[in-house]
C-alpha positions in Angstrom: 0.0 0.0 0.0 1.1 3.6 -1.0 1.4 6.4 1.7 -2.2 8.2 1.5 -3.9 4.8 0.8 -7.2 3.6 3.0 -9.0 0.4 3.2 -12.4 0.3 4.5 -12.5 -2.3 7.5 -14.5 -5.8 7.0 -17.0 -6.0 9.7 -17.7 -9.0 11.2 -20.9 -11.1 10.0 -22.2 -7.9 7.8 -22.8 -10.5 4.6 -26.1 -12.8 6.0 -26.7 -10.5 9.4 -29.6 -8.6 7.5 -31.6 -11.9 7.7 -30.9 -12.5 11.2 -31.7 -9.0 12.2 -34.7 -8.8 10.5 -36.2 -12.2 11.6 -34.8 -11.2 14.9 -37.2 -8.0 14.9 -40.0 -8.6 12.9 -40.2 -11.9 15.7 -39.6 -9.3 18.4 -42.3 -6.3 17.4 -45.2 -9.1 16.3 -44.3 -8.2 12.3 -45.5 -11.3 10.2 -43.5 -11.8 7.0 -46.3 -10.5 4.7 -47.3 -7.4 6.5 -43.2 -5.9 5.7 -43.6 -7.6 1.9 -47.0 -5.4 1.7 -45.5 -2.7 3.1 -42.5 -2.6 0.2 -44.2 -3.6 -2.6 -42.2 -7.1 -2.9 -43.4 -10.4 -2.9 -43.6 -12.3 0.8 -41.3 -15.0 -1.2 -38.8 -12.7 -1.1 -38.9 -11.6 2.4 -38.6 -15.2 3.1 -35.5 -15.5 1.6 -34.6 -12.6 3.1 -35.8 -13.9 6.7 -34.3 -17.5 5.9 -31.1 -15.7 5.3 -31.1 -17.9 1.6 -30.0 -13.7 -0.2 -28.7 -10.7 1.6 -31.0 -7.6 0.4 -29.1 -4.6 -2.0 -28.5 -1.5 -0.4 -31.5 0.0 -2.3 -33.8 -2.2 -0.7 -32.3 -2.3 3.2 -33.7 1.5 2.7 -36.9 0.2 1.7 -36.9 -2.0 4.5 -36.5 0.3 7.0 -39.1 2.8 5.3 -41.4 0.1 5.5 -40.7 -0.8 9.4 -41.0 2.8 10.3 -44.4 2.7 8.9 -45.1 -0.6 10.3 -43.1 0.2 13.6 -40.9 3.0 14.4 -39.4 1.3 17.3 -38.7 -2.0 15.0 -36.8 0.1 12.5 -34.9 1.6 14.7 -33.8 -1.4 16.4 -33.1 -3.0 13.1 -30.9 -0.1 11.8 -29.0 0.0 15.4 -28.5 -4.0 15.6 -27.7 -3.8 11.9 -25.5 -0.7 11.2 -24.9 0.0 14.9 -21.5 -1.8 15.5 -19.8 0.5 12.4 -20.5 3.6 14.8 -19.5 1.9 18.0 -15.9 0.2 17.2 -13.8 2.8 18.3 -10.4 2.6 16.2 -12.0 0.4 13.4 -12.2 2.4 10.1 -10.3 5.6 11.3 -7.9 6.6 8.9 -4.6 8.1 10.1 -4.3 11.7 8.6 -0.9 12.4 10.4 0.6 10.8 7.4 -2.3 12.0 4.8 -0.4 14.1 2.5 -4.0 14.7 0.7 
């Protein structure tokens, strides 16, 4: 690596963790399956694989998903987006990039 370079850190369990979070809160806040597929416009099949943990969701539609919890549940998306995203604020260290050295 050159002087100036960063790397963003790997997180542990990021790839899969949506599906465990989500069946993790939709079991929590009394959400069924088809209630958060009618709520984004997507099929309940895919919320199952989703919930299964069988795909990870894009980026696109992790936004969807929390729209549709904050209309379903503000409390459930919020919990979703702190047990989900939370860990990226909280490790102290992880991700900071040294800008003693930064000549950019």
């Amino acid at each position: 690596m050159g002087k100036g370079d960063r790397t963003i850190p790997k997180y542990k369990g990021c790839m899969g963790k949506a599906g465990q979070v989500l069946r993790d809160v939709l079991n929590t806040y009394g959400i069924s399956q088809n209630k958060l597929a009618i709520a984004m416009g997507v099929r309940s099949s895919v919320v199952y694989r989703w919930f299964n943990e069988l795909i990870d969701p894009t980026v696109n539609t992790l936004v969807k998903m929390v729209v549709a919890l904050k209309l379903l549940d503000i409390d459930a998306a919020r919990e979703f987006v702190q047990r989900y995203l939370g860990e990226i604020l909280e490790d102290e260290g992880e991700g900071e990039v040294d800008r003693s050295t930064n000549t950019e």
